[in-house]
C-alpha positions in Angstrom: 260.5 169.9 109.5 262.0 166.5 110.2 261.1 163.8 112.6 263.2 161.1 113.4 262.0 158.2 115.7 264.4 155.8 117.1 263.5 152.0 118.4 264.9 149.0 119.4 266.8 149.7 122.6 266.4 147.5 125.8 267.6 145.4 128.8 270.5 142.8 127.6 273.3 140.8 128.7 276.6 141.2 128.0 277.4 139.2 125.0 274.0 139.4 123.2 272.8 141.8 120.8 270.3 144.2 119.4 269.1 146.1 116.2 268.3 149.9 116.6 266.0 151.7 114.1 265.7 155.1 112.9 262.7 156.1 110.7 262.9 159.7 109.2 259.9 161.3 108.4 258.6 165.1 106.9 260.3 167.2 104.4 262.8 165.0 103.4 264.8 165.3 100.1 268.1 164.0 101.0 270.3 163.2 103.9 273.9 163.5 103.2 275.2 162.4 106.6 273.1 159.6 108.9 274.4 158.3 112.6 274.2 157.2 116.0 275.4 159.3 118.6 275.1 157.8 122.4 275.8 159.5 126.0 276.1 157.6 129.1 275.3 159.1 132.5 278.0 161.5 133.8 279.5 161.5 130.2 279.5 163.6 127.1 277.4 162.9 124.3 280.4 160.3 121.8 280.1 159.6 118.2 279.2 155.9 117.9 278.8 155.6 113.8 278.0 157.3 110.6 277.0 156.5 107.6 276.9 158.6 104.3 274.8 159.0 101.6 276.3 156.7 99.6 276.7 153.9 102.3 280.7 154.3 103.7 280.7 154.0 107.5 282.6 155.6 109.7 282.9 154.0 113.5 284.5 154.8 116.8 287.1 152.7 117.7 285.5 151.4 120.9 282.6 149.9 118.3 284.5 148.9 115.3 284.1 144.9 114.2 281.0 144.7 116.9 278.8 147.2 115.5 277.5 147.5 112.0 275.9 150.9 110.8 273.2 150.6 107.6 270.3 152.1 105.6 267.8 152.1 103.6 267.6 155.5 101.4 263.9 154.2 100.2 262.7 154.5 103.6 264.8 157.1 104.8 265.9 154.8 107.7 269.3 153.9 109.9 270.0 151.2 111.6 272.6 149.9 113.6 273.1 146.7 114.4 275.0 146.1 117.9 276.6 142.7 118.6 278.9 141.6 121.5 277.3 144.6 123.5 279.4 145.3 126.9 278.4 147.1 130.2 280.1 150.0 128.7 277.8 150.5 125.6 275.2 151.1 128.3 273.9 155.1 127.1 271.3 156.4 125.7 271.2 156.1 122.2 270.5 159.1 119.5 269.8 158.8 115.6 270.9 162.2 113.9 271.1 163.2 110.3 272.3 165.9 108.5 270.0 167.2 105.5 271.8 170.3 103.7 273.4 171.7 106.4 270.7 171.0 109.0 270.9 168.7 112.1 268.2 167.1 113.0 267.9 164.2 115.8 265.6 161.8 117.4 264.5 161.6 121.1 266.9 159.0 122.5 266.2 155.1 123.1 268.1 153.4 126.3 270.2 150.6 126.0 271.8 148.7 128.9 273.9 145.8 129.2 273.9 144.1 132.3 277.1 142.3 133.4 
């Protein structure tokens, strides 16, 4: 099996920023596809960004030249770094990855932006 844990998520301001983490751990040989995915109350769960195994990102429009997806293949880790944040990034924020086929995601950390 595979664990992921997120961190990082918390109480901001609009305007400021913060760093997410996702730390993958069990049997792990390779992820092909690692991402955020976030889902605000009353919404569907949105694609925020993705990131392959090779490093190209892939954003949603609503994020693109504010947020800033990364990893770190050695320690089988995602991050996404969220600047500018706005009331409407306010969700709850999921780290998924996709290892031969399989989905596998982490428990959710809240973010909110407070105007």
């Amino acid at each position: 099996q595979v664990q992921l844990v997120e961190s990082g998520g918390g109480l901001v301001q609009a305007g400021e920023s913060l760093r997410l983490s996702c730390a993958a751990s069990g049997r792990i040989v390779s992820f092909n596809v690692m991402g955020w995915f976030r889902q605000a109350p009353g919404k569907q769960r949105e694609l925020v960004a993705t990131i392959t195994s090779g490093g190209t990102p892939n954003y949603v429009n609503s994020v693109k030249g504010r947020f800033t997806i990364s990893r770190d293949n050695a320690k089988n880790t995602v991050y996404l770094q969220m600047n500018s944040l706005e009331p409407e990034d306010t969700a709850v924020y999921y780290c998924y990855a996709i290892q031969y086929g399989s989905q596998y995601w982490g428990q959710g950390t809240q973010v909110t932006v407070s105007s």
